[in-house]
N, C-alpha and C positions, 0 to 999 in steps of 0.2 A: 797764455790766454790774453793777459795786457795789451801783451803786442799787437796781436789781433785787434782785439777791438780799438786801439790806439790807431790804427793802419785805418781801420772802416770808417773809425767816428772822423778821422781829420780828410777822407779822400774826399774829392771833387764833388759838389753836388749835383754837378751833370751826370756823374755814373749812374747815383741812384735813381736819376730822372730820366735816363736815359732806358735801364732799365726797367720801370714801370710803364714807359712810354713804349717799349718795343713789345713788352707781355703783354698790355691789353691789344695793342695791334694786330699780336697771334690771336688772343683770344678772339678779336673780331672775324677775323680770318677766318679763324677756325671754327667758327659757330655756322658758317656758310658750307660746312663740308662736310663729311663722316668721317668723322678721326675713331682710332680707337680711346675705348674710355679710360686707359693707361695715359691716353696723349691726351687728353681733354682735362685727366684730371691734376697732370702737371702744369698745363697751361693755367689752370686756375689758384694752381699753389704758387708760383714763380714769384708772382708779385707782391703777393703776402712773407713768402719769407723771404724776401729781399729786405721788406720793408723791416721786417721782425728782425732780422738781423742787425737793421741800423739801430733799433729801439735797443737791441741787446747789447751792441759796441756803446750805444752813447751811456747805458748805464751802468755798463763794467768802469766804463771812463770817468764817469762821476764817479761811482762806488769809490773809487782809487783815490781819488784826491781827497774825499774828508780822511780823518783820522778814525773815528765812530760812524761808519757809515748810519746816515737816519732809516731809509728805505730798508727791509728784510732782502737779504742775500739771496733773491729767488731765481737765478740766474736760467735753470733749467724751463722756469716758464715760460719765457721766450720762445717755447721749442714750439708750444703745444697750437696756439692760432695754425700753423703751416698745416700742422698734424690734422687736426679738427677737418680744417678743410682739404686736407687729402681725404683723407676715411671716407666723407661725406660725399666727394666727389668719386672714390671708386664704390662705395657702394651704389652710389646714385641714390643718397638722401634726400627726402626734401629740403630745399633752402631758404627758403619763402616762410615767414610767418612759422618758424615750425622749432624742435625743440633744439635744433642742431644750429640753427641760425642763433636760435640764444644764448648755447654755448659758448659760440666762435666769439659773438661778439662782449660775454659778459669776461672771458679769457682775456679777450684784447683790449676792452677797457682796464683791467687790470693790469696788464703788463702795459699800457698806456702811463696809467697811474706814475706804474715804480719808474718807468723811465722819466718822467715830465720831474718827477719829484725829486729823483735823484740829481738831475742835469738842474732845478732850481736851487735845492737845497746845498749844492757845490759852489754854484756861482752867486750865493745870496753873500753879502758881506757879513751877516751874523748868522750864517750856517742853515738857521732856518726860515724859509720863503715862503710868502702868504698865502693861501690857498686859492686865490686868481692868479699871481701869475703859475703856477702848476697848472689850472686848470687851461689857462691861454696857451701854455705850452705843450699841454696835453691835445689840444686842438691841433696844434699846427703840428704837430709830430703824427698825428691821423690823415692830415691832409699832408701826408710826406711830401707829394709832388713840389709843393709850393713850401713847406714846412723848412724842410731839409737847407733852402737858400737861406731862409732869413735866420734860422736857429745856426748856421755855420758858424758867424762868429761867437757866440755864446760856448757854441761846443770847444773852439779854438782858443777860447780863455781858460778854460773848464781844463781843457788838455795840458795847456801851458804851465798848469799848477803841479804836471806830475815831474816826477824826477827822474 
């Protein structure tokens, strides 16, 4: 599983920009046409768990390098954002204002959280980091497009520490 995430957190930031950048292009695409709701409701998960992905490699990657990790070992949370909005997207839940939107997003701050905290709490010199910069990195790990560039090297010190 290391490996993994070790392979994800240090790859290219143009992949996962790359990626994001080509799913909503589908999505746009695809909002002009009648797909079925099978294809509609992949195009709406791709970019989410792409991103949930990164979130989960960079904090398997942190987890690894403290000794006591601080963050709870909630690894499988990761899953559930992609999940949320598949289900949501084949039933054809509402998304707007609705309970299913509060899910997704109260999931994804959450699994925001443990990743922003664990990826400070690794690269802090005394283990634990203040709760701004968590929270600025919790920002920029949401706004992955732009996130993913400037967090690279931080991940790349953070990586460096494993053996």
């Amino acid at each position: 599983m290391i490996d993994l995430a070790r392979r994800a957190a240090r790859a290219h930031p143009a992949i996962l920009t790359s990626v994001l950048a080509i799913s909503a292009l589908a999505q746009v695409i695809a909002s002009g046409t009648t797909v079925s709701p099978m294809v509609r409701a992949l195009l709406t998960t791709v970019p989410i768990a792409s991103a949930c992905f990164w979130f989960w490699s960079v904090y398997v990657v942190a987890n690894a390098t403290v000794v006591t990790p601080r963050a709870p070992f909630w690894a499988w949370m990761f899953a559930a954002p992609p999940v949320i909005a598949l289900v949501a997207a084949l039933a054809d839940l509402p998304t707007k204002n609705s309970p299913t939107s509060l899910a997704f997003f109260a999931v994804l701050f959450v699994v925001l959280w443990f990743a922003a905290q664990a990826l400070e709490n690794a690269d802090a010199a005394n283990r634990h980091a203040p709760v701004g910069r968590i929270v600025v990195t919790l920002f920029l790990m949401f706004v992955s497009v732009i996130g993913v560039w400037i967090l690279s090297a931080k991940i790349g010190r953070v990586e460096a520490k494993l053996p």
